[in-house]
C-alpha positions as CSV (number, residue, x, y, z in Angstrom):
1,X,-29.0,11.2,-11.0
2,X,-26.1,9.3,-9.8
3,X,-23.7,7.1,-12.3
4,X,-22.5,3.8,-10.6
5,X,-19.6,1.8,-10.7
6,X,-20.0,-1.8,-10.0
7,X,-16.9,-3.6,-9.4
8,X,-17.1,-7.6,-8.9
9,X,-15.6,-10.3,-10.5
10,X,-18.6,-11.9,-11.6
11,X,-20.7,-10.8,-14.2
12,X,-23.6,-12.2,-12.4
13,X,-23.5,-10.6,-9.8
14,X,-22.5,-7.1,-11.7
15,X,-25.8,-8.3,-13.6
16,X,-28.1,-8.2,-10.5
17,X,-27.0,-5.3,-8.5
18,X,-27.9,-3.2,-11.3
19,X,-31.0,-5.0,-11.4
20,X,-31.3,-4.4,-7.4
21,X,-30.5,-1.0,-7.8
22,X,-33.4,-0.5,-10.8
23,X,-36.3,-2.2,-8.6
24,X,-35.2,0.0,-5.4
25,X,-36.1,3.1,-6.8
26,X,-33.1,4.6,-6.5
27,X,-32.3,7.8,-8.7
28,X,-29.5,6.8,-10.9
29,X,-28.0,7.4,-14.1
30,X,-25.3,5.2,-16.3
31,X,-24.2,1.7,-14.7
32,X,-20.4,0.8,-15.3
33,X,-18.9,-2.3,-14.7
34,X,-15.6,-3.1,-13.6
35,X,-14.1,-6.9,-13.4
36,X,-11.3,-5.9,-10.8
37,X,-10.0,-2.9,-9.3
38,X,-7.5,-1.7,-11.8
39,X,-10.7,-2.1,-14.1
40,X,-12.2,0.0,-11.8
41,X,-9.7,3.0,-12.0
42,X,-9.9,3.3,-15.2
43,X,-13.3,4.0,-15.1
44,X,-13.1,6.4,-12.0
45,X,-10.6,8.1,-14.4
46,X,-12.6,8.4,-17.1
47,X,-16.2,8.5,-15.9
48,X,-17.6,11.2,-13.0
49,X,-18.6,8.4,-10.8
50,X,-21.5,9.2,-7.9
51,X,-21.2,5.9,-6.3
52,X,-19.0,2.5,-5.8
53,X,-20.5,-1.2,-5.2
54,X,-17.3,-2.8,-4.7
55,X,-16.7,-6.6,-4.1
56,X,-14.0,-7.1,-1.9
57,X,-12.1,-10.4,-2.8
58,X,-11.3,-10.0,-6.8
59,X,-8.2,-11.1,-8.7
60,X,-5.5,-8.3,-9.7
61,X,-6.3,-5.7,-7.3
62,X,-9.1,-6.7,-4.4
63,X,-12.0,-4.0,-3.3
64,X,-10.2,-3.2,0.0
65,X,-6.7,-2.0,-1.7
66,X,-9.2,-0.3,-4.5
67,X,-10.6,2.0,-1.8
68,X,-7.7,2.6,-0.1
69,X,-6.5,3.7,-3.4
70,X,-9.8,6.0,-3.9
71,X,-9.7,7.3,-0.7
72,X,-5.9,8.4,-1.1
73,X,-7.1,10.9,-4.3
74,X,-8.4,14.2,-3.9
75,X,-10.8,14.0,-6.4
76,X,-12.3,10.9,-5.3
77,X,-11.8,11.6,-1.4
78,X,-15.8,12.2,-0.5
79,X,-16.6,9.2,-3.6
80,X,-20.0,6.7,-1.3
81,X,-18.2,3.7,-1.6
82,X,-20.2,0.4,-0.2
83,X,-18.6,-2.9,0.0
84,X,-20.7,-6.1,-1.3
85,X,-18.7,-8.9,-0.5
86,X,-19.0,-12.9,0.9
87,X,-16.2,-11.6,3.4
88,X,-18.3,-11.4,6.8
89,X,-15.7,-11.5,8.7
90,X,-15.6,-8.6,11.3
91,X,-11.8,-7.9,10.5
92,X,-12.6,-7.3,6.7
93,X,-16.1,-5.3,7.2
94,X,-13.8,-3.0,9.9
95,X,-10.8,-3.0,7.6
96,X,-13.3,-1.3,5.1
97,X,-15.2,1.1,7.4
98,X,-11.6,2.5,8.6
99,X,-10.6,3.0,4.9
100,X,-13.4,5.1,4.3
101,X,-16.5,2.5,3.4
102,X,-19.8,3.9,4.1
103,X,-21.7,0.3,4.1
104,X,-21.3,-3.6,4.3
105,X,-23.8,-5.8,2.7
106,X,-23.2,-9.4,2.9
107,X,-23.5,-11.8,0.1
108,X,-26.2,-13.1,-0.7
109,X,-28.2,-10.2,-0.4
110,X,-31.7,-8.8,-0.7
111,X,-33.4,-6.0,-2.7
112,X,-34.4,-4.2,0.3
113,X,-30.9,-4.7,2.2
114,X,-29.3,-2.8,-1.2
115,X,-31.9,0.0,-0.6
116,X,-31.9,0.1,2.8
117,X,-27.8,1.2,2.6
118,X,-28.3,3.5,0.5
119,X,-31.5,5.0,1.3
120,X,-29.3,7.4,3.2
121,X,-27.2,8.8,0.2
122,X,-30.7,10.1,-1.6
């Protein structure tokens, strides 16, 4: 069992990607939430995290400086982080995959494109 950290700005969408990550079948534990990315490194600091849904544009700190910022600490150096984001553009999507992002899914999104990412982690 996995614990998750969901990182977006918007509650709705925290709200259905754990709802997503329910239906797919997917063997987690806890679901945290994280409004920004210095929310979110609170939690990584305070929570043994399995796995990051990270949007990328967010106020404060955005998804692409928050895994840079994972992927610079030992501890969290091997963390599956997968980028949810509007941002389709191919700069952004290879920005992330060169900071360490295992997956891309573009918003909006389907059930089965969630699962389908991270069918490989389980």
């Amino acid at each position: 069992m996995l614990d998750v950290l969901i990182v977006d700005d918007s509650a709705a969408i925290r709200k259905i990607l754990q709802r997503v990550l329910r239906q797919a079948d997917i063997p987690i534990g806890s679901v945290f939430e994280a409004g920004d990315g210095l929310e979110a490194l609170e939690t990584l600091k305070k929570q043994k995290i399995g796995l990051v849904l990270s949007d990328i544009n967010m106020p404060k700190m955005d998804g692409l400086e928050l895994l840079s910022r994972v992927k610079a600490e030992e501890a969290w150096k091997s963390l599956p982080f997968v980028m949810i984001s509007t941002e389709g553009s191919q700069n952004k999507v290879l920005e992330a995959v060169e900071l360490g992002a295992i997956g891309y899914v573009r918003k909006p999104f389907t059930s089965e494109q969630i699962k389908e990412k991270l069918s490989g982690l389980f």
